[in-house]
DSSP file (Angstrom, degrees, kcal/mol; ACC not computed):
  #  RESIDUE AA STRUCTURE BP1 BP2  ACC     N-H-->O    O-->H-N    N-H-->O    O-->H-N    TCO  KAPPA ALPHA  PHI   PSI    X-CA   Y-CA   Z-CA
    1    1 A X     >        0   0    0      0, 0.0     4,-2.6     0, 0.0     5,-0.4   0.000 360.0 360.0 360.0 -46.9   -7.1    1.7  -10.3
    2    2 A X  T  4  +     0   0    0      1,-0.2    15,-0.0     2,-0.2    18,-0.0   0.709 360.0  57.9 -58.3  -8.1   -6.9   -2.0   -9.6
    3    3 A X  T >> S+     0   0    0      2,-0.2     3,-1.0     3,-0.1     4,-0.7   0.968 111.2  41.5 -91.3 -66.1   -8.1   -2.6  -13.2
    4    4 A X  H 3> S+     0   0    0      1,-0.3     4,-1.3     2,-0.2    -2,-0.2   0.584 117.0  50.0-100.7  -6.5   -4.7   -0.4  -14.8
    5    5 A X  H 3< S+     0   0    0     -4,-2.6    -1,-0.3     2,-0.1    -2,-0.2   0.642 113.2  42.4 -76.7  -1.9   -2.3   -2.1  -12.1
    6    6 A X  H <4 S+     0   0    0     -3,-1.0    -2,-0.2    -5,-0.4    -3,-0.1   0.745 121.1  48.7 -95.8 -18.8   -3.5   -5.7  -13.0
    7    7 A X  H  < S-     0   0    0     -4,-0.7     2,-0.2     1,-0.2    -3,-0.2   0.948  97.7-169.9 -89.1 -44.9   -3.3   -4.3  -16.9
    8    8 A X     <  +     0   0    0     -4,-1.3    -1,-0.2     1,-0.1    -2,-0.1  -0.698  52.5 103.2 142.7 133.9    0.2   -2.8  -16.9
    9    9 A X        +     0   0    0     -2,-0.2     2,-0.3     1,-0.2    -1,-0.1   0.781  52.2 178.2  71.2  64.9    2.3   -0.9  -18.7
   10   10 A X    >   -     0   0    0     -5,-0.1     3,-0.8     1,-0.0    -1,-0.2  -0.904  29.7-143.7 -89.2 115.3    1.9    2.4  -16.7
   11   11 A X  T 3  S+     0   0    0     -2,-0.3     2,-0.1     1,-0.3    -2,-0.1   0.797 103.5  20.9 -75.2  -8.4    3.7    5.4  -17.4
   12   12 A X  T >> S+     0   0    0      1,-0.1     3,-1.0     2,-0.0     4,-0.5  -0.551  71.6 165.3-147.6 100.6    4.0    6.1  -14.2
   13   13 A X  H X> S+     0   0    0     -3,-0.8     4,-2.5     1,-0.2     3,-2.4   0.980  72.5  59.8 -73.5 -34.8    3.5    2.9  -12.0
   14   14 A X  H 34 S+     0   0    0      1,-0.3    -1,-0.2     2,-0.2     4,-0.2   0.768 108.0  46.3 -65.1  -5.9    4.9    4.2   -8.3
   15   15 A X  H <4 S+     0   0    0     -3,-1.0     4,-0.4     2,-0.1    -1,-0.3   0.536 111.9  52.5-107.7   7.1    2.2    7.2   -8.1
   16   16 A X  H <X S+     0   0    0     -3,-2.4     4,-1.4    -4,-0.5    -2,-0.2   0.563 112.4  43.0-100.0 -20.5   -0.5    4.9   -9.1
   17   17 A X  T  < S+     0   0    0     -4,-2.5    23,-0.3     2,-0.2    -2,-0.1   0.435 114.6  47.8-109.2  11.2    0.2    2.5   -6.6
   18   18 A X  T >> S+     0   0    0     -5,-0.3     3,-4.0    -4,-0.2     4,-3.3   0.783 110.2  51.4 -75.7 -53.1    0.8    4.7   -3.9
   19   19 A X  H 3> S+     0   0    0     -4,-0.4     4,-3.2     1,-0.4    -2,-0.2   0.765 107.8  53.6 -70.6 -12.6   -2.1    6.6   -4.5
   20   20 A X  H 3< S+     0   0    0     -4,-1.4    -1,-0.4     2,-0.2    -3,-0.1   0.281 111.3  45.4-106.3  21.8   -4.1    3.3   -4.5
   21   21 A X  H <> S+     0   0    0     -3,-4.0     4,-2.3    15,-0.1    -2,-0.2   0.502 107.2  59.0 -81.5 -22.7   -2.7    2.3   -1.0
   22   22 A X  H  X S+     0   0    0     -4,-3.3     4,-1.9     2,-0.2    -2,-0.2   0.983 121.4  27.7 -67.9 -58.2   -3.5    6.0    0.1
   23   23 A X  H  X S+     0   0    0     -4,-3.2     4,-1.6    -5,-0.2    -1,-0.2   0.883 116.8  55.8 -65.1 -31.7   -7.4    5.1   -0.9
   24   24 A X  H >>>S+     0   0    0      2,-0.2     3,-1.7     1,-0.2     4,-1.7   0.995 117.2  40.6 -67.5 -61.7   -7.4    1.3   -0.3
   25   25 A X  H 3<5S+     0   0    0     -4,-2.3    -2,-0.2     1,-0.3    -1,-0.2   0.798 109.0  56.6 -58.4 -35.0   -6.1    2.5    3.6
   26   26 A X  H 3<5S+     0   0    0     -4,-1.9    -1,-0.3    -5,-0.1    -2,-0.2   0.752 109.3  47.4 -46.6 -41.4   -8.4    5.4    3.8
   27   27 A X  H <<5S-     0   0    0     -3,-1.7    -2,-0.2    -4,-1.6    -3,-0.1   0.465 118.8-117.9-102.3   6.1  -11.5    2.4    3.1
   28   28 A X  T  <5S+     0   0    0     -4,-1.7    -3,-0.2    -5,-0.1    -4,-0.1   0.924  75.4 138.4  75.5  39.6   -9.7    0.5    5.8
   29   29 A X    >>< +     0   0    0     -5,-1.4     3,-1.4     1,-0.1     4,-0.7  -0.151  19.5 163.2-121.9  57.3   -9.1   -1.9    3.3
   30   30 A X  H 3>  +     0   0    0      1,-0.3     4,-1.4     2,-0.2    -1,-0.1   0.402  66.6  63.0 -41.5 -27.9   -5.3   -2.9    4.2
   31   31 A X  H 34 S+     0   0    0      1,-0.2    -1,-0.3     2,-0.2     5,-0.2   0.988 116.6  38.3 -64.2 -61.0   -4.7   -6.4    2.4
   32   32 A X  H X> S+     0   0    0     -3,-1.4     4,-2.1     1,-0.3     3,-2.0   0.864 118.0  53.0 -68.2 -57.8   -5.3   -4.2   -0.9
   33   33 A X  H 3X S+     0   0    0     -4,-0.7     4,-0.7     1,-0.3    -1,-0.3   0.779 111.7  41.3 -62.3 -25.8   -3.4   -1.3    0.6
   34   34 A X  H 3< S+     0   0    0     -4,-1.4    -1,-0.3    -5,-0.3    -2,-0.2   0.541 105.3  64.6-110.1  21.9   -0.4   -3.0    1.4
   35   35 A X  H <> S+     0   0    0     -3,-2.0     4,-2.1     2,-0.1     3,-0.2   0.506 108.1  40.7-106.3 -45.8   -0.1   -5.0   -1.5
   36   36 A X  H  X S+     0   0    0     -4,-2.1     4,-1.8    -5,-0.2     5,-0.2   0.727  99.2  71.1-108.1   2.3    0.3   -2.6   -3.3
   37   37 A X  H  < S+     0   0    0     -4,-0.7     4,-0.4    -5,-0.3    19,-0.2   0.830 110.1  42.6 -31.1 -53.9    2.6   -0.5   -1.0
   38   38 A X  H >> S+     0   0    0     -3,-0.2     4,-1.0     2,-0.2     3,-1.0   0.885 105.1  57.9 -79.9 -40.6    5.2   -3.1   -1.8
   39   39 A X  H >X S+     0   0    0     -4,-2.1     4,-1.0     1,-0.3     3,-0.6   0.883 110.2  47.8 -62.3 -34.6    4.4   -3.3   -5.4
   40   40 A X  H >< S+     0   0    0     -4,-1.8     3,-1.0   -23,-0.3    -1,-0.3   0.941 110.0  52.9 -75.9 -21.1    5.2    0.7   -5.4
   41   41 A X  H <4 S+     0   0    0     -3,-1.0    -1,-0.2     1,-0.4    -2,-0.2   0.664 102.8  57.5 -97.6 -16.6    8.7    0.2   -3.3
   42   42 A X  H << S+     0   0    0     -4,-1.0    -1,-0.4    -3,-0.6    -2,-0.2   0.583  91.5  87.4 -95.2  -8.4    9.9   -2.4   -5.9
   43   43 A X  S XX S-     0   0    0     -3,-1.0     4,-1.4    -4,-1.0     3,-0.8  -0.498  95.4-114.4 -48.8 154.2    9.6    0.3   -8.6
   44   44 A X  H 3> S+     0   0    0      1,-0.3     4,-1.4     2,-0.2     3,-0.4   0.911 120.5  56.3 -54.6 -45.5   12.8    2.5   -8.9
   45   45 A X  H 3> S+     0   0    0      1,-0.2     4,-0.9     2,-0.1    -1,-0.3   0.789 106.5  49.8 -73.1 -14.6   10.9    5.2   -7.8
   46   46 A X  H <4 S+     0   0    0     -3,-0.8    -2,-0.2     2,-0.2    -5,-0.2   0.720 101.4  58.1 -83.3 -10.1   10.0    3.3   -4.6
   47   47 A X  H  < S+     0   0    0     -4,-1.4    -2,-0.1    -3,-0.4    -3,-0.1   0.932 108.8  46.8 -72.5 -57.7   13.2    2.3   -3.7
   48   48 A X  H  < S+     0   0    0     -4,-1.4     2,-0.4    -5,-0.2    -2,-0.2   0.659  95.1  88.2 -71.1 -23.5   14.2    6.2   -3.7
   49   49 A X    ><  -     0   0    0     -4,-0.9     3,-0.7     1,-0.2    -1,-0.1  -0.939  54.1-164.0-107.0 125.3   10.9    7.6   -1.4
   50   50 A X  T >> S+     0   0    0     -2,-0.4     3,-2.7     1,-0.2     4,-2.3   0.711  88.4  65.9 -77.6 -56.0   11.4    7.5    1.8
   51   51 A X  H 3> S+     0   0    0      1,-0.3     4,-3.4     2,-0.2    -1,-0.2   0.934 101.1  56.4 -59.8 -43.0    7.1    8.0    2.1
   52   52 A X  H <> S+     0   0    0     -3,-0.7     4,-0.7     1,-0.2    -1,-0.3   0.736 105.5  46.7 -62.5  -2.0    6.9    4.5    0.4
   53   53 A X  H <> S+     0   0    0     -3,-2.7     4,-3.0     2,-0.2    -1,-0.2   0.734 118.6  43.4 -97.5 -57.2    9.1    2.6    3.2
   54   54 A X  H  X S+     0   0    0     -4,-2.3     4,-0.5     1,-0.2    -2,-0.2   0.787 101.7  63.6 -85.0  -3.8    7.0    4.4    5.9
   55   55 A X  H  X S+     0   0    0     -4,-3.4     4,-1.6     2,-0.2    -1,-0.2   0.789 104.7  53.1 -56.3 -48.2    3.4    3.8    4.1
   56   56 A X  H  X S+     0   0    0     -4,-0.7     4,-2.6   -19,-0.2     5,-0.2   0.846 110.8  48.6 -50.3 -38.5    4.2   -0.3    4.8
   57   57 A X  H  X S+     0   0    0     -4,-3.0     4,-0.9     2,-0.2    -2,-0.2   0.766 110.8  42.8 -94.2 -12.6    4.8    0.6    8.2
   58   58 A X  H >X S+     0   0    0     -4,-0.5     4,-4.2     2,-0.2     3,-1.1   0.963 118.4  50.2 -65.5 -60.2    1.7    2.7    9.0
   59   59 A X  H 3X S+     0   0    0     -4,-1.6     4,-1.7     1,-0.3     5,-0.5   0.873 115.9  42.0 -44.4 -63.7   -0.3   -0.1    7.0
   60   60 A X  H 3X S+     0   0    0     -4,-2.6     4,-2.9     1,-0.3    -1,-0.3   0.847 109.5  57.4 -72.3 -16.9    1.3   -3.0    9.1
   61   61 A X  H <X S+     0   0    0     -3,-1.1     4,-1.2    -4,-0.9    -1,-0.3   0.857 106.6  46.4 -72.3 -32.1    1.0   -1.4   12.0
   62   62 A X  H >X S+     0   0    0     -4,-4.2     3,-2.9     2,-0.2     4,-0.8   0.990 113.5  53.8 -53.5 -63.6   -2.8   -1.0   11.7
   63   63 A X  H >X S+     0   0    0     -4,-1.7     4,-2.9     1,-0.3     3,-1.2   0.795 107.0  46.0 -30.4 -52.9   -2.8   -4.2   10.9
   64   64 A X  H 3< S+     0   0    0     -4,-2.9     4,-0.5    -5,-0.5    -1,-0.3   0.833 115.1  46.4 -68.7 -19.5   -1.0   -5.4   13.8
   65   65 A X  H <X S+     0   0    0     -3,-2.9     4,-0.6    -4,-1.2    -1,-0.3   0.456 106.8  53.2 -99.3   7.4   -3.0   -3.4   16.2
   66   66 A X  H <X S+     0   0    0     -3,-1.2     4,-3.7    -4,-0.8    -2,-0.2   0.772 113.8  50.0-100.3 -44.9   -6.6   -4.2   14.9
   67   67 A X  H  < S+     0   0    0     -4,-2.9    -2,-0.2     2,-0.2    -3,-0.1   0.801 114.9  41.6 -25.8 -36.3   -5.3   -8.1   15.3
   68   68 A X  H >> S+     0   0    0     -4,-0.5     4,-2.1    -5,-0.4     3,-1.1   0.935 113.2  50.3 -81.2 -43.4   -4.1   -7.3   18.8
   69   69 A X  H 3X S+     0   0    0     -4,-0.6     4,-0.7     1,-0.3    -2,-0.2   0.895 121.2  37.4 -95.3 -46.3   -7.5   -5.2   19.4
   70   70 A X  H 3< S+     0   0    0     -4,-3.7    -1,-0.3     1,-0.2    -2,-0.1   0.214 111.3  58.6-103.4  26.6   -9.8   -8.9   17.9
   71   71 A X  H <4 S+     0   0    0     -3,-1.1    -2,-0.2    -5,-0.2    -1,-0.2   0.527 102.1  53.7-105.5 -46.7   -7.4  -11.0   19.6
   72   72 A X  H  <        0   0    0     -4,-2.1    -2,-0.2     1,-0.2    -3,-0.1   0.664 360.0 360.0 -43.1 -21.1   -8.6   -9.0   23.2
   73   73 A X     <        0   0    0     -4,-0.7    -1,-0.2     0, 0.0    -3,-0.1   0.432 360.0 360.0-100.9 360.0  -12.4   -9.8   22.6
């Protein structure tokens, strides 16, 4: 999936880059998953779903609590 966002010219770019924040955050791999989170929310169809607004905030909110959690140790 990172190969056909990096390529382009997607017919349908906000469900490919949802769905590869849905997997990237599932493999607990957040940079990747929230990168492209935003990339879906600047499409027109991210702008209008609600889910892409609140998919950045789960994702920064892991973030911020596994920071909090390896700042405690």
């Amino acid at each position: 999936m990172q190969a056909a966002v990096a390529k382009g010219n997607l017919s349908k770019p906000h469900q490919v880059l949802m769905y590869l924040a849905y997997i990237a955050f599932e493999l607990k791999r957040f940079d990747i998953a929230l990168e492209a989170a935003k990339k879906a929310l600047a499409t027109p169809e991210g702008a209008k779903d609600p889910q892409t607004k609140n998919m950045i905030k789960a994702i920064e909110d892991t973030i911020k609590d596994r920071e909090e959690k390896k700042a405690k140790l």
